[in-house]
C-alpha positions, 0 to 999 in steps of 0.5 A: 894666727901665723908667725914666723921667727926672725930672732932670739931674745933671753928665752923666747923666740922674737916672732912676726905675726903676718895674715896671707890672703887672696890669690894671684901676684903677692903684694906685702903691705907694711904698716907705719908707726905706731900701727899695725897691718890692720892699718892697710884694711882698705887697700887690702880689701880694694888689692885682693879685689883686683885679683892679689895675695895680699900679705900684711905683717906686724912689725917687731913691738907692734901689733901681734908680733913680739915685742923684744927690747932691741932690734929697733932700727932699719937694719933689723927692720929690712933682715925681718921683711926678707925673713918673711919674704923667705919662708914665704918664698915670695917671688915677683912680689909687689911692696907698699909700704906706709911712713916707717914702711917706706924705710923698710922698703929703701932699706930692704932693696938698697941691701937684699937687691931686687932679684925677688921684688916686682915694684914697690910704693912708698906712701907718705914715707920717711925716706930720703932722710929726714933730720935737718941740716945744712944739706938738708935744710928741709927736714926736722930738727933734731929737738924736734925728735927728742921731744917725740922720744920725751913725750913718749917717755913721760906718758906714752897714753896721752902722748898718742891723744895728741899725735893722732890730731895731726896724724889724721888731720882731725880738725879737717877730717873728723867726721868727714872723712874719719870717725872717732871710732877709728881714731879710738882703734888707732889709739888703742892700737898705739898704746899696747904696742911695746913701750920699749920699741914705741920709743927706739923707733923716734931715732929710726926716723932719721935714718939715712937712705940716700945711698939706699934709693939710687940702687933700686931699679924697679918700678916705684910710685911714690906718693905723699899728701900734701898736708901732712903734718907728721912728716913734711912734704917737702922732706919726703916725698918728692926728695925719694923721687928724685934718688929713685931713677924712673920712679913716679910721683904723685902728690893727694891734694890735701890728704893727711899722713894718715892718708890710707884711711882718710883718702884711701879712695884716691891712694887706691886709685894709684896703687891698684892700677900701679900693681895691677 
C-alpha cells in the first residue's frame, strides 16, 4: 500500500495513504467527512473508463493514513495535497473534491496557485463559508456545530447511525437508490477513523474561503443536490459559484449529500465530459 510522508508526530511519521491507477491525464479525487477514498468508487471506475490516472487519497485520521492528534484544519489540509501533488510530480492535473473535499480545493489553489492544476470540481462542497452571520444569514448556526462536536464526543458509534440518515437521505433513498450494505460500509468507515480528528474536523467546516475562490482561475464545475441536509444548498453551492469567475454551476435535482453514491449516474454525467 503506498504512502507518502507529510509530517512528524512524537516518533512516528504522519503518512497519507493514496491508490494510483489508469493511464492518461491525472484526476485526484478527495474525499469528504468522515470517508475515505474508497468514497469515490463509482466516479473512479466511470474516470479511468474515460482514459485517466485517477488518484484518491485518505485524508490525514481517515482511512489508511495516519492518524495524528493535530493538523486538523485547512491549512494543513491544503500543505498535504500539495505534498502528494509533488512526490507524485502531477502536472495538468484535474481535482474533484467531495464536501470537506471542496475546501482542499479553495484552499489548495487560493494558496499554491494554478501553474500544476488543469480544472477543478467541487461537489456538494463546504465552501464559500459556511457559519451563520449577518453577512451570511444563509449559513449554519454555530450551536449547530458544536452539537455535532458534543455528539461526537459523547459517542462518536451512535453518533455516526444518525448522520448517515441524512447524509444519504435514507428515508427516500434505501433501497432505491442505496443498500444497507453501503450504509453498513460507510459507517464502518466513520467509526475507525481517528477520534481526535472525527471531532477537530467540525471546527474546519466553517473555515472561511471567500478570499481563497476569487484567485482560481481555472475552469470550475461546481455542483450540489438540491436536497442535502448536510450542508445547505443555499450556503454552498451556488455561493462558491459565484466567487469563482467563469465557473459552472449545476444543481442534482433531489440528490442528497452523499450524492457520488446515490446519483453518482448524474454527478458522472457532468464530471466525465467537464474532465475529458
Amino acid at each position: 500500500m503506498p504512502h507518502i510522508t507529510v509530517g512528524q508526530e512524537n516518533s512516528g511519521p504522519i503518512e497519507l495513504y493514496y491508490e494510483d491507477h489508469g493511464s492518461g491525464s491525472p484526476v485526484v479525487l478527495i474525499h469528504g467527512y468522515p470517508l475515505d477514498g474508497r468514497a469515490w468508487e463509482r466516479q473512479e471506475r466511470a474516470l479511468i473508463a474515460a482514459g485517466h490516472r485517477v488518484i484518491t487519497y485518505d485524508r490525514r485520521g481517515f482511512g489508511n493514513s495516519g492518524r495524528p492528534a493535530t493538523g486538523y484544519d485547512y491549512d494543513t489540509f491544503a500543505a498535504d495535497l500539495d505534498k502528494l501533488a509533488t512526490v507524485l510530480d502531477l502536472r495538468d492535473f484535474d481535482l474533484a473534491g467531495h464536501s470537506m473535499g471542496g475546501g482542499e480545493i479553495a484552499r489548495y489553489l487560493g494558496t499554491y496557485g494554478t501553474e500544476r492544476a488543469r480544472r477543478a470540481a467541487i461537489i456538494s462542497g463546504i465552501p464559500p463559508y459556511l457559519l451563520k452571520t449577518d453577512q451570511t444569514p444563509q449559513g449554519v448556526p454555530k450551536e449547530v456545530f458544536d452539537q455535532i462536536a458534543g455528539g461526537l464526543t459523547a459517542d462518536r458509534f451512535a453518533y455516526f447511525t444518525e448522520w448517515n440518515k441524512n447524509f444519504f437521505n435514507l428515508d427516500q433513498t434505501l433501497g432505491r437508490r442505496i443498500s444497507e450494505e453501503v450504509v453498513q460500509n460507510a459507517w464502518n468507515t466513520a467509526v475507525s477513523a481517528s477520534p481526535a480528528g472525527a471531532i477537530a474536523c467540525v471546527a474546519t467546516w466553517y473555515t472561511d474561503f471567500r478570499a481563497d475562490l476569487p484567485k482560481i482561475d481555472i475552469p470550475v464545475l461546481v455542483m450540489h443536490g438540491t436536497g442535502d441536509r448536510v450542508l445547505p444548498i443555499e450556503a454552498c453551492g451556488p455561493r462558491t459559484h459565484e466567487l469563482i469567475k467563469g465557473s459552472d454551476y449545476v444543481p442534482i435535482d433531489g440528490a442528497p449529500h452523499g450524492l457520488c453514491w446515490t446519483h453518482a449516474e448524474e454527478v458522472n454525467a457532468h464530471l466525465v465530459p467537464f474532465f475529458s
